[in-house]
C-alpha positions in Angstrom: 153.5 110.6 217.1 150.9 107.8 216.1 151.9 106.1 212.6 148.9 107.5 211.3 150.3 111.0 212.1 154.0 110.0 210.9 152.7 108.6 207.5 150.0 111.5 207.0 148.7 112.1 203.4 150.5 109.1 202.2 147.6 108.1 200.0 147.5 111.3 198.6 150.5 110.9 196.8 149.8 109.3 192.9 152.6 106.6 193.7 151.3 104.7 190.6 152.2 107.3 188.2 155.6 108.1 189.5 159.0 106.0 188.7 162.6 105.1 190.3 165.1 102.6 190.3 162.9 99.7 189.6 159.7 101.1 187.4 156.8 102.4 189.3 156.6 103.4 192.3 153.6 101.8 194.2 155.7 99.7 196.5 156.8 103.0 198.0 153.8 103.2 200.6 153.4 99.4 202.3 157.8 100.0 202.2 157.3 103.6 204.5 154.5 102.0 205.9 156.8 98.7 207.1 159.7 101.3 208.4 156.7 102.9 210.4 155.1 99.8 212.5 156.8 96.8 211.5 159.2 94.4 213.4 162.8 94.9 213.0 163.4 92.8 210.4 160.6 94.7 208.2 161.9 98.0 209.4 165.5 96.5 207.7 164.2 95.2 205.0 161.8 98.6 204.2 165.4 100.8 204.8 167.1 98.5 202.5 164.9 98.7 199.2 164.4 102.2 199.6 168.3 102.2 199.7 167.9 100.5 195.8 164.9 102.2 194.4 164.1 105.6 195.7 168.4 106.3 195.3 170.3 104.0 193.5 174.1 104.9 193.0 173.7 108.2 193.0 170.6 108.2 190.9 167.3 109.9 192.4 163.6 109.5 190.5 160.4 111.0 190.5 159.5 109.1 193.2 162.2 110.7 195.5 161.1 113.8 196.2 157.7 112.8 197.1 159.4 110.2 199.9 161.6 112.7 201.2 158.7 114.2 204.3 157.9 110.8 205.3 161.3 110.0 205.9 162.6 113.0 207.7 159.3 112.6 210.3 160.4 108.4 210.3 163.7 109.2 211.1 162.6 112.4 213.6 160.5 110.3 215.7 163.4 107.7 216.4 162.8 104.7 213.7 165.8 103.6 212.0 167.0 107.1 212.5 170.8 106.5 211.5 169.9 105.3 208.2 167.3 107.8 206.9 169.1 110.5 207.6 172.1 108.8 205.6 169.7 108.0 202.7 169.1 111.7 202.6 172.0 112.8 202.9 173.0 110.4 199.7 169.5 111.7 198.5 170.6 115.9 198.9 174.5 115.0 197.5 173.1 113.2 194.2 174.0 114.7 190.8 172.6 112.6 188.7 169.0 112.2 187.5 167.3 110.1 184.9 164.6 113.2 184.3 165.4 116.9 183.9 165.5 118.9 187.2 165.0 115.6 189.0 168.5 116.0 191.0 167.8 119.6 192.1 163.9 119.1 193.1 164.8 116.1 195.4 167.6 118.6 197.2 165.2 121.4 197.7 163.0 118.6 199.5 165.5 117.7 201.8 166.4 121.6 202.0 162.7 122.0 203.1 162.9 119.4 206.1 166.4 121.1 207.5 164.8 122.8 210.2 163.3 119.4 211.9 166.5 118.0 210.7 168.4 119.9 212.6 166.5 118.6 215.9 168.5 115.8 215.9 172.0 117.2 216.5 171.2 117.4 219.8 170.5 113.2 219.9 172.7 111.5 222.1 174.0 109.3 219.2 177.4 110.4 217.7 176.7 109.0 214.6 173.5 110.4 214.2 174.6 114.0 214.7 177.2 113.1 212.2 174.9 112.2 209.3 172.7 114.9 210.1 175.6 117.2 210.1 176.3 115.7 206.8 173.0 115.9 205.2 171.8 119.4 206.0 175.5 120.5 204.4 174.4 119.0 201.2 171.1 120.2 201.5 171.3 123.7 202.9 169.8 126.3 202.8 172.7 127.9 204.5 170.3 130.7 206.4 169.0 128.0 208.5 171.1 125.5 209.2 174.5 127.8 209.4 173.2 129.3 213.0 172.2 125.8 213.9 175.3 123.9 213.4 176.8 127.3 215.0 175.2 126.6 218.1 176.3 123.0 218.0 179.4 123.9 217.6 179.5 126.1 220.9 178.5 123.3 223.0 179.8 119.7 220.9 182.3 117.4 222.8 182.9 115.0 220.2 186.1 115.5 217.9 184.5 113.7 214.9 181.4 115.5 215.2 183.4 118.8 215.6 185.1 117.9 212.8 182.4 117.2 210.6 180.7 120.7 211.8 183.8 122.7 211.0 183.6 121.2 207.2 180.0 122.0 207.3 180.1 125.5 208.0 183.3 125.8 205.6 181.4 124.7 203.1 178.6 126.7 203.7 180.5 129.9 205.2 183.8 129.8 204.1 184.8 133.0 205.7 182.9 131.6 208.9 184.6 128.5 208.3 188.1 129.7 207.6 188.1 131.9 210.9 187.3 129.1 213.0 189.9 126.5 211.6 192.3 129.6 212.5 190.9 129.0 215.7 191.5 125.7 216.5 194.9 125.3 214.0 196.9 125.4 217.3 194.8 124.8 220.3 192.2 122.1 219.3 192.5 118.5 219.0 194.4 116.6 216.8 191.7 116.2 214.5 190.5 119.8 214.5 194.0 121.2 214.0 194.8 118.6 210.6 191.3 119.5 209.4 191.9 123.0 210.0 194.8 122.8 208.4 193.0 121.7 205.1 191.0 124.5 205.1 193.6 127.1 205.7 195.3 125.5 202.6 192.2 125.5 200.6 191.6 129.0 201.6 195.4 130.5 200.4 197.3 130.2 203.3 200.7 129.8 202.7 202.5 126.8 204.2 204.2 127.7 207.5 205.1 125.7 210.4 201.6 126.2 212.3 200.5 124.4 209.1 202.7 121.4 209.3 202.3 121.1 213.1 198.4 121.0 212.7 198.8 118.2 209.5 201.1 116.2 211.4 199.4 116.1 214.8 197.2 113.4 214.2 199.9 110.8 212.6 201.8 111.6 216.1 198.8 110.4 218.3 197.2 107.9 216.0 193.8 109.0 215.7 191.1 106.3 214.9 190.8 107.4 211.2 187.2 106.3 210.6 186.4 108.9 213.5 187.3 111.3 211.7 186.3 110.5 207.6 184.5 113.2 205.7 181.2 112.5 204.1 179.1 114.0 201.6 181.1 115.9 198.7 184.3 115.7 200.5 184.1 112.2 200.6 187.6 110.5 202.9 190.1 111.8 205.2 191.2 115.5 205.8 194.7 114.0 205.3 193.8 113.1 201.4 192.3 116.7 200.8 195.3 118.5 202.1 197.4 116.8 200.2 195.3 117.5 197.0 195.0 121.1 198.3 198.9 121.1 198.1 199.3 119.8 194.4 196.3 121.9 193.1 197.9 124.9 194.0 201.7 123.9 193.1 203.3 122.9 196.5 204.0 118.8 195.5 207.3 119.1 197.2 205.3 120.2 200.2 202.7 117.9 199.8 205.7 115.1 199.1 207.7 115.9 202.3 204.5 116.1 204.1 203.4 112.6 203.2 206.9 111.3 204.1 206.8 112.4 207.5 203.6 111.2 208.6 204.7 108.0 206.8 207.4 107.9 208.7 206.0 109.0 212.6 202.8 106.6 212.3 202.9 105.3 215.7 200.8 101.8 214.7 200.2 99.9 211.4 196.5 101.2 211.0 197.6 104.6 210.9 200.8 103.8 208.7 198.1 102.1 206.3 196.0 104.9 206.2 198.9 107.0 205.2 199.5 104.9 202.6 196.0 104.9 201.2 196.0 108.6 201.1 199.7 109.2 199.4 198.9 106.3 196.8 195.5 108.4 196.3 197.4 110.9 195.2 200.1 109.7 193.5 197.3 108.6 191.0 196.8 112.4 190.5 200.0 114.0 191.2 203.2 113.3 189.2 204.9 112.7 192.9 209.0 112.6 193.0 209.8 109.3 193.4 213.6 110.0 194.7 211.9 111.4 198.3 208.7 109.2 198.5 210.9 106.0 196.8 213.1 106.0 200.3 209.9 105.9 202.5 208.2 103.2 200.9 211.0 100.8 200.0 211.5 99.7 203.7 207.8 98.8 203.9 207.7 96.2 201.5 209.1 94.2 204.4 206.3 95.3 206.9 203.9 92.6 207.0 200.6 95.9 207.5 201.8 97.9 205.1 202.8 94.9 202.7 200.0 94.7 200.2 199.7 98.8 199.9 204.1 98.8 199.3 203.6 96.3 196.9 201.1 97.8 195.1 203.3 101.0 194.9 206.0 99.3 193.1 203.9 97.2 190.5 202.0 100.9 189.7 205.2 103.8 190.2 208.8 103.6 189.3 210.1 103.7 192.7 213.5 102.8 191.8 213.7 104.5 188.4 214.7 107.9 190.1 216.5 107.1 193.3 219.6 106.1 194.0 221.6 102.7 194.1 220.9 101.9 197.3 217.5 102.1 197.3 217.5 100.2 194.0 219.3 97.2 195.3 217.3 97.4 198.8 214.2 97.2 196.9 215.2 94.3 194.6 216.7 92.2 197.6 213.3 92.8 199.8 211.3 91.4 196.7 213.6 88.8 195.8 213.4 87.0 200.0 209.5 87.7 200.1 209.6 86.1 196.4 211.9 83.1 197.0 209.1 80.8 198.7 207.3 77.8 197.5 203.8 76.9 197.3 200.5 79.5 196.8 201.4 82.7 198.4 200.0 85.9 197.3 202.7 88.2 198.4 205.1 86.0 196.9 203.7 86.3 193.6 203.0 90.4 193.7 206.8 90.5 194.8 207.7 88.4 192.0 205.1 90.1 189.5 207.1 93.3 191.1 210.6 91.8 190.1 209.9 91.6 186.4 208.7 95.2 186.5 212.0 96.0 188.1 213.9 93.2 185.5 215.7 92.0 187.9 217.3 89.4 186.5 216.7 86.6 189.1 213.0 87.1 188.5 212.6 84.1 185.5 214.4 81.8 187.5 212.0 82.2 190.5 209.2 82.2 188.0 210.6 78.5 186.7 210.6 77.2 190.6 207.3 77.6 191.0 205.3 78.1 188.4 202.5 76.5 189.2 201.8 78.8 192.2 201.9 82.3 190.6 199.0 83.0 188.4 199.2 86.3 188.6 202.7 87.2 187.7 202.1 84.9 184.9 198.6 87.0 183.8 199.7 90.4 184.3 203.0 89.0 181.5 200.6 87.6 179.5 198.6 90.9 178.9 202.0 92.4 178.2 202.2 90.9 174.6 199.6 93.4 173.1 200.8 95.6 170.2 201.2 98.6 172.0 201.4 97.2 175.7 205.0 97.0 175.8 204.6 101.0 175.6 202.6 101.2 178.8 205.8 100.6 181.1 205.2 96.7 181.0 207.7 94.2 178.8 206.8 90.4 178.0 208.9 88.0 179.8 212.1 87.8 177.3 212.8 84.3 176.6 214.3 82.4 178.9 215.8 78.6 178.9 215.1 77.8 182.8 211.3 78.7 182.3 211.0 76.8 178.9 212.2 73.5 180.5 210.1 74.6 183.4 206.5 74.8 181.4 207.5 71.8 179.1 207.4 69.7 182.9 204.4 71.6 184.2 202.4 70.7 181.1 203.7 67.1 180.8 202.7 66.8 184.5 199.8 68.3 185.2 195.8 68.2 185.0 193.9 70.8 183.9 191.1 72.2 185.9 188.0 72.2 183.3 187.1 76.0 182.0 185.1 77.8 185.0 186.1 76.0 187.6 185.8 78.5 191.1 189.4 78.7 192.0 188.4 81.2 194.9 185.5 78.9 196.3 187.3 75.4 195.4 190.8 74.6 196.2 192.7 72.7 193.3 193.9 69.2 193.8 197.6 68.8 193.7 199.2 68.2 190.4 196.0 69.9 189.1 196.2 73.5 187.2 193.7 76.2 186.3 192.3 76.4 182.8 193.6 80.0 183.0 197.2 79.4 184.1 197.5 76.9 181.0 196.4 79.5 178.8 198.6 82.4 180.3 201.6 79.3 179.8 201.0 79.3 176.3 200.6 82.6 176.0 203.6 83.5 177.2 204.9 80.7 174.6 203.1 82.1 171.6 205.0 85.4 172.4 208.3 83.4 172.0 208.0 82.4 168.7 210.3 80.0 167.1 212.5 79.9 169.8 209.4 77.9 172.0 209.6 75.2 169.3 211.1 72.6 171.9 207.6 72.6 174.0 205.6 71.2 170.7 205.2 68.1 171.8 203.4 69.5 175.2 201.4 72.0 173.5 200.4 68.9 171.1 199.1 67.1 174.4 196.8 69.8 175.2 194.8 70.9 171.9 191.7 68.9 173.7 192.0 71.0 177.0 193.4 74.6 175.2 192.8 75.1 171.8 194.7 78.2 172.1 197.5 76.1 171.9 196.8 75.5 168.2 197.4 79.5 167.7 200.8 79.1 169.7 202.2 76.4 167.1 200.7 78.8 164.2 203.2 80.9 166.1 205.7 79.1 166.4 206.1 78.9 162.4 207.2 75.6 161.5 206.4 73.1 164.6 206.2 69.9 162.0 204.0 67.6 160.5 202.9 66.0 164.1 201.8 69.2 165.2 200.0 70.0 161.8 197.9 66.8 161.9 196.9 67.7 165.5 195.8 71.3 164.7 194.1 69.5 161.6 192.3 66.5 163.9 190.7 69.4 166.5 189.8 71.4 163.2 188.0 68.3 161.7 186.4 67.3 165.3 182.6 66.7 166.2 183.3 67.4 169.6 180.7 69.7 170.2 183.1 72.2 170.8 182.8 74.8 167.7 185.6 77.8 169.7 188.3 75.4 170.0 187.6 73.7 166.2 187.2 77.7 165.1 190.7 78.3 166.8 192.4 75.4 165.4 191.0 75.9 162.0 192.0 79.3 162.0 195.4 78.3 163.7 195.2 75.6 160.2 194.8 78.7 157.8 197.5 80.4 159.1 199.8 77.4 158.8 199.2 75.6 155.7 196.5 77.7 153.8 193.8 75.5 153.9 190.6 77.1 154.0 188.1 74.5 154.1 187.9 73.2 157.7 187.9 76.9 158.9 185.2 77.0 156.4 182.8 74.5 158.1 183.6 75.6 161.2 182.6 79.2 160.4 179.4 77.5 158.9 178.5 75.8 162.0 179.6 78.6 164.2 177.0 81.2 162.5 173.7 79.4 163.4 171.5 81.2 165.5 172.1 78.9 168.7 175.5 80.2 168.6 174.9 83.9 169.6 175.3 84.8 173.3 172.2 87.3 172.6 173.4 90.3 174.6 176.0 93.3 174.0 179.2 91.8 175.3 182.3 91.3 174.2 182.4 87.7 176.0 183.8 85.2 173.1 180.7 83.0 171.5 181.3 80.7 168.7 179.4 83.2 166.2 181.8 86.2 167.3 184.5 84.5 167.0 183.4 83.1 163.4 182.5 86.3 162.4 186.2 87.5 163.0 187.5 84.8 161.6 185.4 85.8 158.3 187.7 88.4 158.0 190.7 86.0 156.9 189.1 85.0 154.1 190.1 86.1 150.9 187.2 84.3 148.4 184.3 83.9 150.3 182.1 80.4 149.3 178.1 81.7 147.7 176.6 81.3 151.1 178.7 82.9 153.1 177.2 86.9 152.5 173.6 85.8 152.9 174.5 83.6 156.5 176.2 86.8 157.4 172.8 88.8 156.7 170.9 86.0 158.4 173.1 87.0 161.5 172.4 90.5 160.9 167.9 90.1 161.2 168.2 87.6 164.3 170.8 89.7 166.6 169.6 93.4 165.9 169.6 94.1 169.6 173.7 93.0 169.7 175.3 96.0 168.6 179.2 93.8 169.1 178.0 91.5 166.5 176.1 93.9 164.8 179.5 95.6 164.0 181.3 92.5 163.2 179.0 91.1 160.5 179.3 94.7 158.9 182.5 94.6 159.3 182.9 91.1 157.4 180.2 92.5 154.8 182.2 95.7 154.1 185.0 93.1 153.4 183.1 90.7 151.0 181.0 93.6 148.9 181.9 97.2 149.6 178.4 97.7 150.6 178.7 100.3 153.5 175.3 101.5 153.7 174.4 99.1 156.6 177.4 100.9 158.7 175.8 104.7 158.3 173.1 103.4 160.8 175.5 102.0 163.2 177.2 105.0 163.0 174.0 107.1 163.9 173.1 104.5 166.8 176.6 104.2 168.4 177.1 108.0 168.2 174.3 108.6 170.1 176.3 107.6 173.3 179.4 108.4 175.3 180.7 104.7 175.4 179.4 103.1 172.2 178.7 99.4 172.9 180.7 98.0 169.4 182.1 101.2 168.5 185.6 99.8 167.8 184.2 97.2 165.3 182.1 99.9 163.2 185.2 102.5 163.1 187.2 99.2 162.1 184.8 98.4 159.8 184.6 101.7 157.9 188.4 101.8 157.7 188.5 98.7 155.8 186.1 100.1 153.3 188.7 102.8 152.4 187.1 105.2 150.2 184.2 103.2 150.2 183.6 104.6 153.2 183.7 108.6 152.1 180.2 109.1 152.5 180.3 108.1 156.3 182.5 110.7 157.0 180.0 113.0 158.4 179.3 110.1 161.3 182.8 109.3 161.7 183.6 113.2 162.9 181.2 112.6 165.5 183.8 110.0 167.0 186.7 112.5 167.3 185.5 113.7 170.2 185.1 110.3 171.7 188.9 109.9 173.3 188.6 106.1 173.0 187.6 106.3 170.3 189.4 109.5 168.2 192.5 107.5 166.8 190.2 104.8 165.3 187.9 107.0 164.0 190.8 109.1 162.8 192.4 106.1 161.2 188.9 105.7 159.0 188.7 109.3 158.1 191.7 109.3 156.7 191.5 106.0 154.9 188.2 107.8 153.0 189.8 110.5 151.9 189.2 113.2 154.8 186.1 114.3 152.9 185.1 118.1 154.1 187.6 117.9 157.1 191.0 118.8 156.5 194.2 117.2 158.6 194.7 120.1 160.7 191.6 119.6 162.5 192.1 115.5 162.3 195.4 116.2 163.9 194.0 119.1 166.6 191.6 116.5 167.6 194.4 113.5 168.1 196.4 115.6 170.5 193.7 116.1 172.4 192.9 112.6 172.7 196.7 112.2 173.7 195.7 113.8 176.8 193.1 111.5 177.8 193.1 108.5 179.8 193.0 105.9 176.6 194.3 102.8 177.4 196.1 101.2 174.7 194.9 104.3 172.2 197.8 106.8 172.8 200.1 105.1 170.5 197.7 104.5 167.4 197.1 108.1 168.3 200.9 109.5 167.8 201.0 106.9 164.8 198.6 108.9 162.9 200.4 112.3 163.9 203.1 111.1 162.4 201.4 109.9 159.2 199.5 113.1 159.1 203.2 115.0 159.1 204.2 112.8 156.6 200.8 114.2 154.5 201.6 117.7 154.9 204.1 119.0 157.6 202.1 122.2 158.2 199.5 120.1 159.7 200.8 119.5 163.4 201.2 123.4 164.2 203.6 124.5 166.8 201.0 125.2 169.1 200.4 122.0 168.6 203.6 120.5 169.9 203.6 123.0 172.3 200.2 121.1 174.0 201.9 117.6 173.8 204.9 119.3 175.3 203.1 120.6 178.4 201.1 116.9 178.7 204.8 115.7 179.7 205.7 118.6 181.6 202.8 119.3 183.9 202.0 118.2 187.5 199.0 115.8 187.0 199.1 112.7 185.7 197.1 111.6 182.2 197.0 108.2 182.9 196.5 107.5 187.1 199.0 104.2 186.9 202.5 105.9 187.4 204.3 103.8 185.5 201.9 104.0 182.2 202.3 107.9 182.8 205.9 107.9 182.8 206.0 105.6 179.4 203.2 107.6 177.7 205.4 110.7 178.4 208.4 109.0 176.9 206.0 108.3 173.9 205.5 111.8 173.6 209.2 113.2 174.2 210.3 110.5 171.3 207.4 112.0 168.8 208.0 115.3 169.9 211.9 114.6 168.8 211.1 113.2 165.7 209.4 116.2 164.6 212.3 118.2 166.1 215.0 116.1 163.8 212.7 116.1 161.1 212.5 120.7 161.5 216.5 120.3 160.8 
């Protein structure tokens, strides 16, 4: 077939008028037209953009549909084959569309090309009668390609490709389907038999030995995994989808024993890896017992294949919490030997990250050895020192003598790296530390309070490099008049660098009171060169002024109207957008500005500066009564439900009473919130305070079953496990409080 004939009524097509990824569409043609007669490189390059325009991420356009018959007779006659019929395949699974219908029209033109499709399972190319397998699953209709892939099933060789047809005609015939995994359960190949066993779970079958022989015949012989991967809507290994077959229907213990085994019979690290990746999979799901999976996984933190994966099971689930001694002290001595080494090692500092978890009491000591070497034990402490993040199965690092003296030498002794520096491109020079490690160090120092008052003198010697280590002395309470004057000298600086003089002038306020060098610095920091201009959250010297507008109690005359000026030159940055009214609220009580913040962030799932707004209109207290109607809208947001709760409240509840405040926040407690579950049983208990017949007993009831269920609310094991203990301890209090 000429090109001519390939790319037939190409013109035809109104191109200009139709959209994807990228705007319109008219580079559609020369890019089909390049896949048609160009050289290899343009035939890459074509396949490539329409990879990013035509589909992007699982989005389709109005341009896809129209594409879709060019590329089925491109890939048909042989060019770039492999990749069109992935694209679509992608193209047929996509469930998401920027216009109405879009996602459902561009199937049905993939459905209309199955038939010549379907040509191509009998290509020579094993990957090709894979994806095409793949795609006409996705695409249907099941009348025509069902008999087809029927027919290839009679006469395929391949065990990947018979595995891939055997999910394709389950999914499109399940009775068909089901039959013919009861077929092969016992006699096929390994790969047949564990997917096979997958379906007969799926489909009801109760677990039996056939079943377990079939799921653990492909551990036992070490199949190439990538062989055998699903694709499509059932996206990874048959081995991850039994598992999750098991838990949906109530058999973890099978599923747990299961995993255990085939852990344990991996005949060769790939395969013991792959295991691995499918139980931790799971265990992000499943509320998994760790007293039978703990045993399996503890010996593996030795195993130098299976090393990183062990290691990430510990830092995530509370291996040890539930087994016995044994495994306990096994665990802590494997971590402590790959721990107890000097210089940058990356296991090292995961097995040391993983001691603290454990608090093992031998971890701050290795920390002190060598601290310049383990940034990451040192970060993931350093996020620990939120207000509620000691809740999420994660405690500070308790102060500790050994590591004091230790980061009093480290910062006498070392350079600092400047801010940004590449410390995955660029190596850093010895005696030379990164601009983040220094400000995890102090940190970990501002969380110690008074008791870090012996390391002033360091943290004095680097104000100029970390002006964070101003806010460490204001924590520190009383580090003396030395210390003052420095925090005063980087407050009164020219420098050029307004963040660190906002920090130390803030860090000022909070020692001594005084208000005017936070006040020049807040001055400087609000000119319109100081805005980063977009929605983010990244720190500019305006963002940060505008917070720290919020610690002052008398505000100078021109203070509001620089705050309005902020408002008319950034109305496209929501963040700051939020702030100023959030400083404005503060200074005059004037809420109207917020109601249309409200009505814009509402308008989406994820509200780009929804936390300041909510914040905002809680300061406002009843102020902020008339916004109530907005605020409701946020209930429903999880993120969001506690803050906008918190505001509701403040305003007087308006129409809204607390039983349907409080219906809403246990709700919210059983979504994934990050650090929101916590402000969220804080205004349960406040609302009980209000009026006790507000949390219902149905009520409890649904927090109850939250702790007491299979699946997880948050996917990090050990988060789960503390959020359920945040939970049981609220749902005791209200227990005591019944008596």
């Amino acid at each position: 077939m000429s090109d001519g004939e390939l790319l037939a009524g190409l013109d035809e097509v109104p191109w200009g008028t139709l959209k994807h990824a990228y705007g319109q569409a008219d580079d559609v043609p020369q890019l089909l037209r390049d896949i048609a007669g160009g050289d290899n490189e343009q035939v890459a390059a074509g396949v490539y953009d329409l990879f990013g325009n035509i589909w992007h991420q699982g989005t389709v356009y109005e341009a896809t549909s129209p594409a879709v018959p060019f590329i089925t007779r491109l890939a048909v006659a042989g060019v770039a084959t492999a990749s069109l019929v992935q694209l679509l395949g992608l193209i047929a699974e996509s469930r998401d569309n920027i216009h109405d219908r879009t996602a459902e029209s561009t199937r049905s033109a993939v459905a209309s090309q199955a038939g010549m499709l379907c040509s191509l399972l009998d290509s020579p190319e094993v990957d090709i009668r894979i994806a095409v397998t793949t795609t006409v699953t996705e695409s249907g209709p099941a009348e025509i390609v069902g008999p087809l892939l029927r027919r290839r099933w009679d006469i395929e060789q391949a065990s990947s490709v018979r595995a891939s047809i055997l999910r394709a005609l389950f999914v499109l015939d399940p009775a068909q389907g089901a039959t013919l995994a009861g077929e092969v359960l016992t006699s096929g190949t390994a790969t047949e038999r564990l997917l096979a066993a997958w379906i007969q779970v799926t489909t009801g079958s109760p677990w039996s030995d056939d079943l377990d022989s079939a799921a653990t015949a492909w551990f036992k012989i070490g199949d190439d995994l990538d062989d055998i991967s699903l694709h499509g809507r059932d996206t990874g290994h048959p081995f991850t989808h039994l598992l999750f077959a098991l838990c949906k229907r109530g058999d973890l213990d099978v599923a747990t024993g299961l995993s255990v085994t085939c852990l344990g019979q991996a005949p060769t690290p790939g395969v013991q890896e792959k295991a691995l990746s499918a139980i931790e999979e799971l265990t992000q799901h499943y509320r998994i017992s760790m007293a039978k999976l703990g045993p399996a996984i503890v010996p593996l933190v030795g195993n130098g294949p299976s090393m990183s994966s062990a290691l990430n099971f510990v830092r995530t689930l509370n291996i040890s919490g539930t087994a016995d001694d044994t495994v306990s002290t096994s665990l802590g001595d494997q971590l402590y030997h790959l721990a107890n080494v000097r210089g940058p090692d990356l296991y090292a500092d995961q097995a040391l990250d993983c001691l603290f978890l454990l608090g093992d009491s031998r971890a701050p000591s290795l920390l002190a050895t060598d601290l310049a070497h383990r940034p990451s034990t040192l970060f993931a402490n350093a996020q620990a020192s939120g207000e509620y993040s000691s809740e999420y199965g994660r405690k500070p690092i308790g102060f500790d003598l050994e590591l004091l003296h230790a980061i009093r030498r480290l910062l006498r002794t070392s350079a600092v790296a400047p801010p940004g520096f590449n410390t995955l491109r660029h190596s850093l020079p010895e005696g030379t530390i990164s601009h983040n490690l220094l400000t995890n160090i102090l940190t970990l120092l501002a969380a110690w309070g008074s008791r870090a008052a012996p390391a002033v003198l360091e943290i004095i010697s680097n104000l100029p490099r970390a002006a964070y280590g101003a806010k460490v002395l204001a924590a520190i309470g009383d580090p003396g008049s030395s210390a003052i004057e420095s925090v005063r000298a980087l407050a009164d600086s020219n420098n050029g660098d307004l963040w660190a003089r906002l920090t130390a002038a803030t860090a000022l306020h909070d020692l001594t009171g005084e208000v005017d060098p936070l006040l020049e610095a807040i001055r400087d920091s609000l000119q319109p060169d100081q805005s980063n201009g977009s929605n983010t959250t990244r720190l500019s010297p305006m963002s940060t002024a505008i917070s720290a507008c919020l610690t002052i109690n008398d505000p100078p005359p021109w203070l509001v109207p620089a705050l309005r000026a902020v408002l008319s030159s950034n109305e496209r940055n929501q963040v700051l957008q939020a702030e100023v009214h959030r400083a404005l609220c503060r200074f005059t009580g004037d809420v109207s500005g917020l109601a249309e913040l409200l009505q814009y962030c509402s308008r989406f799932g994820s509200p780009i500066g929804g936390y300041s707004v909510l914040e905002a209109a809680y300061n406002a207290g009843v102020s902020a009564t008339p916004l109530i109607p907005h605020l409701a809208k946020f209930l429903n947001e999880g993120v969001y439900c506690a803050h906008a709760a918190k505001a509701i409240m403040s305003a007087g509840l308006g129409e809204l009473d607390l039983d349907t405040v409080a219906d809403k926040l246990v709700q919210a407690v059983g979504n994934d919130l990050g650090p929101n579950h916590g402000r969220a049983l804080d205004l349960l208990r406040e609302i009980r305070r209000r009026d006790r017949a507000a949390i219902t007993p149905a009520m409890l009831a649904r927090l109850r079953d939250l702790t007491e269920r299979p699946t997880r609310i948050i996917r990090e094991g050990r988060s789960d496990e503390a959020l359920c203990r945040m939970i049981c301890k609220f749902l005791d209090e209200m227990k005591q409080d019944d008596k």
